[in-house]
N, CA, C and O atoms as a GROMACS GRO file, in nm:
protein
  480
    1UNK      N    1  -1.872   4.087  -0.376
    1UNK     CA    2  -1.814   4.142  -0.256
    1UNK      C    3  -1.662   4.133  -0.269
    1UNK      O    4  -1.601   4.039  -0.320
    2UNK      N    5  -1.604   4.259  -0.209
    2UNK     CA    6  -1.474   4.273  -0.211
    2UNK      C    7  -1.370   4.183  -0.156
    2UNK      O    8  -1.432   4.185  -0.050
    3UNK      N    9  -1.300   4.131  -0.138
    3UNK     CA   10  -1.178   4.009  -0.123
    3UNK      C   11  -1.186   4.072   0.098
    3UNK      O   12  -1.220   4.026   0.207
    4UNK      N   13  -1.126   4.204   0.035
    4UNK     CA   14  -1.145   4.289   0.230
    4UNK      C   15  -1.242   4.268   0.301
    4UNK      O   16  -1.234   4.220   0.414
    5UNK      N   17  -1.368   4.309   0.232
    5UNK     CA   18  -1.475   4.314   0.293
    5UNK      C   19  -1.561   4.188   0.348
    5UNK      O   20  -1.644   4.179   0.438
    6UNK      N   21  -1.499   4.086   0.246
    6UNK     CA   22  -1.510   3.960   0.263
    6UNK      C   23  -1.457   3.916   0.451
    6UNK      O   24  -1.528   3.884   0.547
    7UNK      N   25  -1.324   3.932   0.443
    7UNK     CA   26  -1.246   3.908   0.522
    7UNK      C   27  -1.294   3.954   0.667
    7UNK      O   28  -1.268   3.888   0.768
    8UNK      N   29  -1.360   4.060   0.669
    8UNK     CA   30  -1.407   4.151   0.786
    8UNK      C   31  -1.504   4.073   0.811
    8UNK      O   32  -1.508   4.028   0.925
    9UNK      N   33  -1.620   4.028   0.706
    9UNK     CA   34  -1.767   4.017   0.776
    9UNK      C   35  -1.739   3.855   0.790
    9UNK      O   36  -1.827   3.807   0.860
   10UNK      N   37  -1.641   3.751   0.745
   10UNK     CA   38  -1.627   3.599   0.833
   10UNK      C   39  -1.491   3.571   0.825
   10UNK      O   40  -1.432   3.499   0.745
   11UNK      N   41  -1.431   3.664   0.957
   11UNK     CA   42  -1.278   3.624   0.954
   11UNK      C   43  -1.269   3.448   0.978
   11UNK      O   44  -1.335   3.376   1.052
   12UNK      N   45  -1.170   3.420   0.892
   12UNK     CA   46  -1.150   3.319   0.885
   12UNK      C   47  -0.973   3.261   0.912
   12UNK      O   48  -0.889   3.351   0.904
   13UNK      N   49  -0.925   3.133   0.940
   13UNK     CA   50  -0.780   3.147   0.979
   13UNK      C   51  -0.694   3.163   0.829
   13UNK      O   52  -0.736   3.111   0.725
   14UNK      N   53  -0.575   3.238   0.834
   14UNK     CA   54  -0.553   3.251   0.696
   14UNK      C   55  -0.515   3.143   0.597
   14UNK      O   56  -0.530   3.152   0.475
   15UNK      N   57  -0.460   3.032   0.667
   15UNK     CA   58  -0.450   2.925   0.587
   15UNK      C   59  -0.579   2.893   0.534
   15UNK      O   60  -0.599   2.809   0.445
   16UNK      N   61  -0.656   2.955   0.585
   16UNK     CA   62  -0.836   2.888   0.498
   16UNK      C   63  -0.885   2.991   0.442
   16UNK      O   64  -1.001   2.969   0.408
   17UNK      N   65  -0.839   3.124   0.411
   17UNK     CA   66  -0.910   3.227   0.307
   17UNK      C   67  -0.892   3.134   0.166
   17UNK      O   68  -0.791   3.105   0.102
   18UNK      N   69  -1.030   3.100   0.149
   18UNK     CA   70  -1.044   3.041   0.009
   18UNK      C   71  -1.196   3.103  -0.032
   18UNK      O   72  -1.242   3.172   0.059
   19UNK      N   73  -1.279   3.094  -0.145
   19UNK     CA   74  -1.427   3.086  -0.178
   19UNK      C   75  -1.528   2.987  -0.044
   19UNK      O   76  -1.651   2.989  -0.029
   20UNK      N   77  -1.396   2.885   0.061
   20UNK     CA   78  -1.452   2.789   0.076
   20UNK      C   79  -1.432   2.778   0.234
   20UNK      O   80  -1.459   2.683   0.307
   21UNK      N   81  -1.392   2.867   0.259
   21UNK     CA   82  -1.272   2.874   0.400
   21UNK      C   83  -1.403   2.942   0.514
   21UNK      O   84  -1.381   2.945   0.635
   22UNK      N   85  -1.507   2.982   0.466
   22UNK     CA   86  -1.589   2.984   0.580
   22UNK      C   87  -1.633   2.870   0.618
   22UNK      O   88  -1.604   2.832   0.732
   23UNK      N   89  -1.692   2.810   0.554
   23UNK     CA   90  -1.768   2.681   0.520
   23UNK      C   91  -1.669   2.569   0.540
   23UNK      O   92  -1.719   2.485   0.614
   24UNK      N   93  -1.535   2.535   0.498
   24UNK     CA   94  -1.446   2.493   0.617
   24UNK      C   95  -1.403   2.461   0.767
   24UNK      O   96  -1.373   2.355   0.822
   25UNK      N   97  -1.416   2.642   0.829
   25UNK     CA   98  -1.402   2.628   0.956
   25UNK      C   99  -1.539   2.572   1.018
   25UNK      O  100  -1.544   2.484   1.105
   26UNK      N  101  -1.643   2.631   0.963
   26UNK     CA  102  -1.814   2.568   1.056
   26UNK      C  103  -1.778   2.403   1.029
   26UNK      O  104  -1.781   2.327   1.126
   27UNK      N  105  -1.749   2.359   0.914
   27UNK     CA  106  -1.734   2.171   0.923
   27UNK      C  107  -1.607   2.156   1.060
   27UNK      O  108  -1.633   2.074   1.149
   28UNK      N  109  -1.485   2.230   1.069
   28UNK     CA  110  -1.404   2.191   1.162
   28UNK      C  111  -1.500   2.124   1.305
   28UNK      O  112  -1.493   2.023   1.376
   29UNK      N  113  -1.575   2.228   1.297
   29UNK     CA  114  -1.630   2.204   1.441
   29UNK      C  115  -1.774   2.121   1.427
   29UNK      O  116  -1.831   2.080   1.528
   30UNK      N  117  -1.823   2.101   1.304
   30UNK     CA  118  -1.915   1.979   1.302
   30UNK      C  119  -1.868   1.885   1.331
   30UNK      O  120  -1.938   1.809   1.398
   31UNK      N  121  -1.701   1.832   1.290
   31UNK     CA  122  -1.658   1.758   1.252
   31UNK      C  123  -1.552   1.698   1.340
   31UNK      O  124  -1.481   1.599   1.316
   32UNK      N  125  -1.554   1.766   1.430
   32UNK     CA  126  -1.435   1.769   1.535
   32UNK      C  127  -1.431   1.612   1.619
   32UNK      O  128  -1.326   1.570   1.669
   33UNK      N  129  -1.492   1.575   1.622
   33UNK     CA  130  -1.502   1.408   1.700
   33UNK      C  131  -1.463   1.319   1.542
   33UNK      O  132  -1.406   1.209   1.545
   34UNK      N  133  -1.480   1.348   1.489
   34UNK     CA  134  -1.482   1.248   1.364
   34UNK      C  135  -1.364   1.272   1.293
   34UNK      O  136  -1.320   1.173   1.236
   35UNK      N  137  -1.283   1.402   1.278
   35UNK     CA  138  -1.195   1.451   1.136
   35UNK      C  139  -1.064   1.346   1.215
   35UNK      O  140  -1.044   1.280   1.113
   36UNK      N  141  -0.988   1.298   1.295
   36UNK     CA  142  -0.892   1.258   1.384
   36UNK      C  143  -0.930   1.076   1.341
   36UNK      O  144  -0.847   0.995   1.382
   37UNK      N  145  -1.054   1.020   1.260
   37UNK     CA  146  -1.056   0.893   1.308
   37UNK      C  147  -0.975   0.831   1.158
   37UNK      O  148  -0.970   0.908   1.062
   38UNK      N  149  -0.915   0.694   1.147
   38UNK     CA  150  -0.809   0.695   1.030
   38UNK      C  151  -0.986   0.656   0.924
   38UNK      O  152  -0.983   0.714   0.815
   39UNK      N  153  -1.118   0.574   0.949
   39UNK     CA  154  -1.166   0.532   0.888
   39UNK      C  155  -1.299   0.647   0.788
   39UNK      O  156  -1.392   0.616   0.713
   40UNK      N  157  -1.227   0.823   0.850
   40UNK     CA  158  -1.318   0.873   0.855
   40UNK      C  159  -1.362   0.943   0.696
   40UNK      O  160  -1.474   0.992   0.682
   41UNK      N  161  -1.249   0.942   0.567
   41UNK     CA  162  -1.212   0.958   0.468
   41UNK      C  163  -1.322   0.837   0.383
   41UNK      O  164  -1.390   0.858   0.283
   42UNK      N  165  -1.313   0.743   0.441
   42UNK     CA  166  -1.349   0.585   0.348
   42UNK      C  167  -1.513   0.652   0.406
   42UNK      O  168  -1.586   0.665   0.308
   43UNK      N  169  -1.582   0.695   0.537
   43UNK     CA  170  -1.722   0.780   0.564
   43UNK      C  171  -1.750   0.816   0.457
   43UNK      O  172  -1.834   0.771   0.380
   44UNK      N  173  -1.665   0.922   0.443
   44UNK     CA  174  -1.700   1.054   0.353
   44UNK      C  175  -1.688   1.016   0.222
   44UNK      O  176  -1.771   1.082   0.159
   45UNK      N  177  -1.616   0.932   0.138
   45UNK     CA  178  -1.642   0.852  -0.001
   45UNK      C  179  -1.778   0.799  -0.011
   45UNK      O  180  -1.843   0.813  -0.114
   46UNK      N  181  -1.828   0.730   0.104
   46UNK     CA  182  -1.955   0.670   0.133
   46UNK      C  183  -2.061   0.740   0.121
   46UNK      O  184  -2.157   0.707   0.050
   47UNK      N  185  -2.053   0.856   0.198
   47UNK     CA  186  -2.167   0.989   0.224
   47UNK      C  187  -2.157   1.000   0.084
   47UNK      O  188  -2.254   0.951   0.025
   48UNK      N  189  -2.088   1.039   0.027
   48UNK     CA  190  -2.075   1.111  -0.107
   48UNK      C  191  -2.178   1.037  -0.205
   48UNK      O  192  -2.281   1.083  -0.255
   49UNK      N  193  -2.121   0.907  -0.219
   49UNK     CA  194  -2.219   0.842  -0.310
   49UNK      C  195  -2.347   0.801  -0.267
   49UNK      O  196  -2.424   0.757  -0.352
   50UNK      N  197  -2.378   0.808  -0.169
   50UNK     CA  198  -2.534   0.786  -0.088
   50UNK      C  199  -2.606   0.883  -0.152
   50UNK      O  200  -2.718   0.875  -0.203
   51UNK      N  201  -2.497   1.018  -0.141
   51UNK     CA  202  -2.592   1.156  -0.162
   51UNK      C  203  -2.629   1.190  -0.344
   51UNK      O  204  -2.734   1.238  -0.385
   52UNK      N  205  -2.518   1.152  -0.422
   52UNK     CA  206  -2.520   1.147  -0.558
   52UNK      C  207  -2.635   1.037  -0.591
   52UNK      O  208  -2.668   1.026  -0.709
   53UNK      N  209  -2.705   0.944  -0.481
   53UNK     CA  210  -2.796   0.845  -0.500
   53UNK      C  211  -2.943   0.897  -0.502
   53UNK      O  212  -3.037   0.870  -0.577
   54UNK      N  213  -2.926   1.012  -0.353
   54UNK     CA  214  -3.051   1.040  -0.318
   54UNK      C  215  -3.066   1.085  -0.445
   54UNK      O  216  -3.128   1.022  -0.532
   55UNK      N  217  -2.989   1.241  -0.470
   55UNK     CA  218  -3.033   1.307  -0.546
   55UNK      C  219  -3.092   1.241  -0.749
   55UNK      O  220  -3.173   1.270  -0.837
   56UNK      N  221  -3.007   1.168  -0.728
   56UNK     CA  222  -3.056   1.099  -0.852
   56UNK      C  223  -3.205   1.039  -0.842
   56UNK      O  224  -3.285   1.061  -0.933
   57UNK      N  225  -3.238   0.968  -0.738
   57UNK     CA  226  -3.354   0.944  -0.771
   57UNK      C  227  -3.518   1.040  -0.684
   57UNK      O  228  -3.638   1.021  -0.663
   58UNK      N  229  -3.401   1.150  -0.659
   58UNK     CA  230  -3.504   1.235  -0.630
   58UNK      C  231  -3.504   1.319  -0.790
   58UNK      O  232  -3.599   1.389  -0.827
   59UNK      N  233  -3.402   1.298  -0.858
   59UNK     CA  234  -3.473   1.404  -0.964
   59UNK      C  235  -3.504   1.335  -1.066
   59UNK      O  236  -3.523   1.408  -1.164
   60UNK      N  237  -3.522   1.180  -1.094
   60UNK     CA  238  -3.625   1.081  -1.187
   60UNK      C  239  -3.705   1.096  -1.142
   60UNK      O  240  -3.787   1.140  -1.223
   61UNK      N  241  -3.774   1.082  -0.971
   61UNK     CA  242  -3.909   1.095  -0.933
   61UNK      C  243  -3.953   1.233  -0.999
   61UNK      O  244  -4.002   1.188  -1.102
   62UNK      N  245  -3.967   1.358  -1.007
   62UNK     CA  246  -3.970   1.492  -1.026
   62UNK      C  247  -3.957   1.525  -1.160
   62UNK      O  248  -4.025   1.615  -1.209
   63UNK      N  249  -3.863   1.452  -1.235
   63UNK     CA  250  -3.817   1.474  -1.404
   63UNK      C  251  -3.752   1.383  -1.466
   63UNK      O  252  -3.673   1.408  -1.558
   64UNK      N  253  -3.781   1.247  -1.416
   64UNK     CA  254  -3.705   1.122  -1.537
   64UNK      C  255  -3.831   1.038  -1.552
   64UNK      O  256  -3.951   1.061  -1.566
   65UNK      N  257  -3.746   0.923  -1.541
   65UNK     CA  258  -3.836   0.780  -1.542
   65UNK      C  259  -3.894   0.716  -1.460
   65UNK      O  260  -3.900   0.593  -1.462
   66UNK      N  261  -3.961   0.806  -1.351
   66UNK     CA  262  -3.910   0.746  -1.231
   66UNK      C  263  -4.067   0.839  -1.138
   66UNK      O  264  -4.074   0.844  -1.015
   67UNK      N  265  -4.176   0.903  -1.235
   67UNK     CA  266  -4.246   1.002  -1.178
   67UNK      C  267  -4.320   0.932  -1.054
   67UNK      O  268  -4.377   1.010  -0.978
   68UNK      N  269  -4.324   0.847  -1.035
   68UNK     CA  270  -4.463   0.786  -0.956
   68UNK      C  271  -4.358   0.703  -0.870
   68UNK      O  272  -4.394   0.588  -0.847
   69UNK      N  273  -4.243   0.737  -0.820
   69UNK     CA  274  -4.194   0.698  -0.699
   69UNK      C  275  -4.236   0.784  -0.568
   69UNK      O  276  -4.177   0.884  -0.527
   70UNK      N  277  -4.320   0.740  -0.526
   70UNK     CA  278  -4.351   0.861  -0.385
   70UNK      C  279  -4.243   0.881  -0.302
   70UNK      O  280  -4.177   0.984  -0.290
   71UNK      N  281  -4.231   0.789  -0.251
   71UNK     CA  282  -4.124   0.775  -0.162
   71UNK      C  283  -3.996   0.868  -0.160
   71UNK      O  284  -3.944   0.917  -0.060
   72UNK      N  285  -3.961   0.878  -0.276
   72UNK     CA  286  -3.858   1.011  -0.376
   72UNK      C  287  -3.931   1.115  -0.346
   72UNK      O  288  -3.881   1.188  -0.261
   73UNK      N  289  -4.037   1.147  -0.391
   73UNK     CA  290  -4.149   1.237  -0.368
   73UNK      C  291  -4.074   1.324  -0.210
   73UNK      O  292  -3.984   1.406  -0.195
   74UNK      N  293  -4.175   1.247  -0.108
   74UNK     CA  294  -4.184   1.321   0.040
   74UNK      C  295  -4.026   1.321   0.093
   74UNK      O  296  -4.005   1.375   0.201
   75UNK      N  297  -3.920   1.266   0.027
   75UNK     CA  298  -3.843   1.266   0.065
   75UNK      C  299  -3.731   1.432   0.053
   75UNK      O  300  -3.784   1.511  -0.024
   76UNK      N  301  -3.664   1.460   0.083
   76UNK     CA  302  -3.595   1.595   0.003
   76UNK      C  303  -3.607   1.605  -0.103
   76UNK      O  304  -3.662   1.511  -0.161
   77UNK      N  305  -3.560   1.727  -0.187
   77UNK     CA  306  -3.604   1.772  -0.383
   77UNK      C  307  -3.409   1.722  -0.376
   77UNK      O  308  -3.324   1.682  -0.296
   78UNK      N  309  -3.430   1.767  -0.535
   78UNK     CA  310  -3.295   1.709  -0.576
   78UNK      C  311  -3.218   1.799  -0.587
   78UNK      O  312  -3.107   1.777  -0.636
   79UNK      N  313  -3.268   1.969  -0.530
   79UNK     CA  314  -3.194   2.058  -0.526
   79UNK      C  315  -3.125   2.067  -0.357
   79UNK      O  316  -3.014   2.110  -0.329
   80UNK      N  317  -3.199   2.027  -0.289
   80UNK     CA  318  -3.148   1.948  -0.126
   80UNK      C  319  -3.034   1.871  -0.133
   80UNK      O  320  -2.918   1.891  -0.097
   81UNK      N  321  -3.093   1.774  -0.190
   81UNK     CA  322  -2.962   1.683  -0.292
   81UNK      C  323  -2.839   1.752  -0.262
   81UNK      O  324  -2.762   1.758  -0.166
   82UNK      N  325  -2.848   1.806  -0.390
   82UNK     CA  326  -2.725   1.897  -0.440
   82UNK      C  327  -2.670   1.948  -0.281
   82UNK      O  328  -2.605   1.869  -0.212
   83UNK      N  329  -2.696   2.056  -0.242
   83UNK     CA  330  -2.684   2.064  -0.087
   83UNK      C  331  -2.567   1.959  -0.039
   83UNK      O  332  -2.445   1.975  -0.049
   84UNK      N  333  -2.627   1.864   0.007
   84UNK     CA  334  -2.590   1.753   0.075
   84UNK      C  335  -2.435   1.721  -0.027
   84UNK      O  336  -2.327   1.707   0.030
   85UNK      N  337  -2.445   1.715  -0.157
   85UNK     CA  338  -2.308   1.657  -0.204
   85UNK      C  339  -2.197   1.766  -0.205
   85UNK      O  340  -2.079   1.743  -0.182
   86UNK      N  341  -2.249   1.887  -0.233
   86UNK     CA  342  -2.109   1.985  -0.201
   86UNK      C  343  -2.089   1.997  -0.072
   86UNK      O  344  -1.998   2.076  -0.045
   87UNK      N  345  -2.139   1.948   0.014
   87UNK     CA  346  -2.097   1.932   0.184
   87UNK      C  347  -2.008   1.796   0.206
   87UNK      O  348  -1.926   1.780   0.296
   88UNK      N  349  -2.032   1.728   0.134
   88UNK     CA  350  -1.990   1.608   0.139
   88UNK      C  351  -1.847   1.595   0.022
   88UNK      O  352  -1.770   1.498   0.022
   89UNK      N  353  -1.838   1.687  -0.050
   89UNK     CA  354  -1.722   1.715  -0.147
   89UNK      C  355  -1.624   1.783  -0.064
   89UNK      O  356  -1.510   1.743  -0.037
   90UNK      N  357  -1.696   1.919  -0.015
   90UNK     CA  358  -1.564   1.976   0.105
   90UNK      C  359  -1.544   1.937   0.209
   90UNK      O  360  -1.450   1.988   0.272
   91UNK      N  361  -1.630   1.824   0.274
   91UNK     CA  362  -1.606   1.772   0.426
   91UNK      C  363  -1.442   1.683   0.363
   91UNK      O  364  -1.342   1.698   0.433
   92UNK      N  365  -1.432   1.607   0.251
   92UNK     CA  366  -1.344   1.516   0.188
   92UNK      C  367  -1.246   1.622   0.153
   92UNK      O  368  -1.154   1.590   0.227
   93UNK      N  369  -1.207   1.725   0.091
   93UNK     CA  370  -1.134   1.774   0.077
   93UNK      C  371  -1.057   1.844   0.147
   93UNK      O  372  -0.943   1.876   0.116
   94UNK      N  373  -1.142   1.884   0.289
   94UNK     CA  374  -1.058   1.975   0.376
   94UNK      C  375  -1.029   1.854   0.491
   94UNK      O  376  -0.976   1.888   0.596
   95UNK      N  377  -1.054   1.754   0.476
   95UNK     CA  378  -1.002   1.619   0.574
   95UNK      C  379  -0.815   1.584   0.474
   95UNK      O  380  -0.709   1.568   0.535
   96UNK      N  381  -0.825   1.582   0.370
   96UNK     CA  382  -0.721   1.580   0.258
   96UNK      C  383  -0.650   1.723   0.185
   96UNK      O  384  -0.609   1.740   0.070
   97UNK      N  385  -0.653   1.793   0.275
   97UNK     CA  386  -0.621   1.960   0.275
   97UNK      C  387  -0.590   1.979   0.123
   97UNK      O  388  -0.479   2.025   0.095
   98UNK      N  389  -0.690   1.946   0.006
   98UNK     CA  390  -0.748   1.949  -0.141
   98UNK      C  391  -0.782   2.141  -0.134
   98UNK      O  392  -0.868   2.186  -0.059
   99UNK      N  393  -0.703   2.224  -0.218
   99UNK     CA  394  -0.745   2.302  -0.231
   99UNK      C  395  -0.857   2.352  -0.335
   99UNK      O  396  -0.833   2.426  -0.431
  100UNK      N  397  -1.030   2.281  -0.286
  100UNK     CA  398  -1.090   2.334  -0.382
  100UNK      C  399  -1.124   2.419  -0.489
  100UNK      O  400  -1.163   2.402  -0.604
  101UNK      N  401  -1.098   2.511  -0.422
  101UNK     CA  402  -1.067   2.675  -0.515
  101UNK      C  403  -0.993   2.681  -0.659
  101UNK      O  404  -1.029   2.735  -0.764
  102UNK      N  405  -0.813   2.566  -0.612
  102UNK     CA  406  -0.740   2.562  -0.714
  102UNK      C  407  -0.818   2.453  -0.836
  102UNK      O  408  -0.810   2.467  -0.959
  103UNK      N  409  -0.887   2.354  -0.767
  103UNK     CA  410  -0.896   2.250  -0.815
  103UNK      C  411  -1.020   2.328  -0.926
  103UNK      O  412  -1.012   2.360  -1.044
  104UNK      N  413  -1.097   2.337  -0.858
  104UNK     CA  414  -1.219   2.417  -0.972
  104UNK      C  415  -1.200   2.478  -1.072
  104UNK      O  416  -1.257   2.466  -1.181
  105UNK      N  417  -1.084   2.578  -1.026
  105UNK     CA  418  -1.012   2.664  -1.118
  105UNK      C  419  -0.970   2.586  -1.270
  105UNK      O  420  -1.007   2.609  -1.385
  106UNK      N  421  -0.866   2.471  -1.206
  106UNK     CA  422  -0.828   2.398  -1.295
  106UNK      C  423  -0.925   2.313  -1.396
  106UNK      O  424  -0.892   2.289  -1.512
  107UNK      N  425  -1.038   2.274  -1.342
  107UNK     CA  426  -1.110   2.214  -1.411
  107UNK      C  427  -1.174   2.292  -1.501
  107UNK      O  428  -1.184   2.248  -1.616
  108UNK      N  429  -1.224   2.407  -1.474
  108UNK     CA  430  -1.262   2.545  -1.575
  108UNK      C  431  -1.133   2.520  -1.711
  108UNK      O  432  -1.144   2.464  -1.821
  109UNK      N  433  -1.038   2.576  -1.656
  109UNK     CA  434  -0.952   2.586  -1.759
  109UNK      C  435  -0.997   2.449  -1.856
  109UNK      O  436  -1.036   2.458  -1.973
  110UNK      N  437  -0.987   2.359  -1.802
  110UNK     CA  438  -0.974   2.225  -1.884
  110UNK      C  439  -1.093   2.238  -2.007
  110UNK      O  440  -1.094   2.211  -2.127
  111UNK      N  441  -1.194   2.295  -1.908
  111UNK     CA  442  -1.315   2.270  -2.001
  111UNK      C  443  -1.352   2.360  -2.100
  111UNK      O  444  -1.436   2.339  -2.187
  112UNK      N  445  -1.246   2.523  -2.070
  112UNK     CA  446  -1.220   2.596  -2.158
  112UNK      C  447  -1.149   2.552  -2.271
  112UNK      O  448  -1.194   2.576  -2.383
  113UNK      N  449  -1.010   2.470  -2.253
  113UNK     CA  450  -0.957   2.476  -2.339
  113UNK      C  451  -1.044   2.304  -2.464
  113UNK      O  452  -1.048   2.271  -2.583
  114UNK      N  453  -1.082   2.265  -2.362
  114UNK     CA  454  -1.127   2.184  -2.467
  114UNK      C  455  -1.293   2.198  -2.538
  114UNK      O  456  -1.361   2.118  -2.601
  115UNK      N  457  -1.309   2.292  -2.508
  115UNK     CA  458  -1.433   2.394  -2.625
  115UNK      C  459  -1.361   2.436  -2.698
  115UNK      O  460  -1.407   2.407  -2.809
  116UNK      N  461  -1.218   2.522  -2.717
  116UNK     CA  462  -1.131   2.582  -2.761
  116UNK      C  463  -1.087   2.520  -2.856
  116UNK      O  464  -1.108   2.555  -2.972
  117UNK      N  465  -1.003   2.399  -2.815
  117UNK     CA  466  -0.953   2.271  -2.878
  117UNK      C  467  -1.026   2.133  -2.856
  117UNK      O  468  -0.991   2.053  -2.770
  118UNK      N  469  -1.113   2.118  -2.927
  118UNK     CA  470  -1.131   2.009  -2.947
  118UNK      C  471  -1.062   1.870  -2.982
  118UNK      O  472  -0.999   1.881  -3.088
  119UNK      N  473  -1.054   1.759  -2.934
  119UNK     CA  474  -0.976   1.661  -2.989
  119UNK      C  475  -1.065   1.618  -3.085
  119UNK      O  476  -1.187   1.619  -3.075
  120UNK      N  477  -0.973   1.566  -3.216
  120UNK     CA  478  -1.021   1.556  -3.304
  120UNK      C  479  -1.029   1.369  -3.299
  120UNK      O  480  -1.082   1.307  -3.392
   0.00000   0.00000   0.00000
């Protein structure tokens, strides 16, 4: 979809036209009692690794070492998981006005250039 067309079907404020800037403003307003508190950053470090937890041992139950954990089982898949941590990556970044977009960008490059160039 076109960059315009984009723009038309979820106007968004322009400081937040990013890949990420819809999904931004809907957290503003999840988030609106909470984004103002000083402890709410040290939350969201927390959430983060809870969620990098679930999902880990939701996907040993499903495909590691780990098959005959039920509990993992009835609980969410580890593609839910996933879910949960890129919510929890941009809830942290747009609390720390982190421009994801650039940041991704940059990390691409990195991982381009070091397929490219290998350290020896």
């Amino acid at each position: 979809m076109n960059i315009n067309k984009e723009r038309q079907k979820f106007p968004v404020k322009k400081r937040r036209f990013s890949p990420f800037g819809r999904y931004f403003s809907y957290l503003d307003e999840i988030d609106e009692e909470l984004k103002g508190s000083k402890e709410f950053g040290s939350f969201l470090i927390l959430s983060l690794v809870e969620e990098i937890g679930e999902m880990a041992r939701a996907y040993l139950a499903k495909h590691g070492r780990k098959p005959t954990n039920i509990a993992s089982q009835k609980d969410e898949t580890y593609e839910q998981e996933l879910g949960d941590i890129i919510l929890a990556i941009m809830r942290f970044a747009r609390i720390k006005n982190i421009d994801l977009h650039k940041r991704i960008m940059y990390s691409l490059r990195k991982i381009r250039k070091r397929r490219s160039s290998p350290k020896i």
